[in-house]
N, C-alpha and C positions, 0 to 999 in steps of 0.2 A: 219664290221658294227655290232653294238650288237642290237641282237634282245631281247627282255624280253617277255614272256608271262606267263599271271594267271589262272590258274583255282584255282577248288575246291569252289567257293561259289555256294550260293542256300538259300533256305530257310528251317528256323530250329526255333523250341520254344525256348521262354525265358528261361535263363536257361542252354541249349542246348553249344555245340560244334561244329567246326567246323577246319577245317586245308585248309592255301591255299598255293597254291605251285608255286610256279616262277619258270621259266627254261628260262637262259640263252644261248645264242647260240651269238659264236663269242668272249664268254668272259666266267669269275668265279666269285663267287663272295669273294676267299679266301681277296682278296687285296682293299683296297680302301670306300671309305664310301656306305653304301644300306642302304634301310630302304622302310617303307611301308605307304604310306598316303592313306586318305578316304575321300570321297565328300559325302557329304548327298543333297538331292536334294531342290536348292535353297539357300547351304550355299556355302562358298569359302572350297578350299581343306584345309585338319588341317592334319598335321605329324602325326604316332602313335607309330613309331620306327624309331630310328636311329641308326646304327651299322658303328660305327667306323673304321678308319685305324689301330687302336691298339685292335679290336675289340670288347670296349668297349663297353655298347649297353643301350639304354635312351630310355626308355618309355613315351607316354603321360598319365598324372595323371588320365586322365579317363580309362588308360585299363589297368595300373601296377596292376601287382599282377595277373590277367587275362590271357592277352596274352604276347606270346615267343615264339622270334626272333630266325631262328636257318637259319644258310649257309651249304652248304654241298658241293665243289665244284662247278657248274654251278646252282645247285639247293637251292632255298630259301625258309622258310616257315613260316607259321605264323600260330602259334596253340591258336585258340580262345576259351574259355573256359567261365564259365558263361555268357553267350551273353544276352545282353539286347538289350529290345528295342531299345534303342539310337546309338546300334553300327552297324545298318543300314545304309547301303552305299554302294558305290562303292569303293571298295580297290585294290589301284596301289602299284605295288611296282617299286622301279627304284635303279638306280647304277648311281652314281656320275661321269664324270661330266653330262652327259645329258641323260639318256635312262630313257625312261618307259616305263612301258605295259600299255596294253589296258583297264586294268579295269574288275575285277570279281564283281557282285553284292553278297551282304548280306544282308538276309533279316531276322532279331529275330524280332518272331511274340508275341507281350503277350497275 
């Protein structure tokens, strides 16, 4: 059974940086599609990356250029770089077909 879990959020200025880190257990994430989505509170969940089987890797136009996507064996990460207000949420990350974690919050304060 794979388990996934996030840390590394918190609360940081506009601006600001941040890295979260996913640790697989049961699995890697060398193979197969991963990727990281966010809930803002009150909206549906929206994708932010997706990282392919050929490891090709697809941003949402709201964080290209920002943040990157990086695997490392069991461990995933997502390095967030000028954080804006808007990129407040809850960020999951999962592995195809069915795993997610629980959910790190971020909070960019302006």
């Amino acid at each position: 059974q794979v388990q996934l879990v996030e840390s590394g959020g918190g609360l940081v200025q506009a601006g600001g940086s941040l890295t979260l880190t996913c640790a697989a257990s049961g699995s890697h994430f060398h193979f197969g599609i991963m990727g990281w989505d966010r809930q803002r509170p009150g909206e549906p969940r929206e994708w932010v990356v997706r990282r392919y089987a050929d490891h090709s890797t697809d941003y949402a136009e709201a964080v290209k250029g920002r943040f990157t996507s990086l695997t490392n064996s069991n461990i995933a990460s997502l390095q967030m770089t000028n954080l804006k207000s808007e990129d407040s949420a809850v960020y999951y990350c999962f592995q195809a077909p069915s795993s997610w974690g629980q959910g790190t919050q971020v909070t960019a304060s302006s």
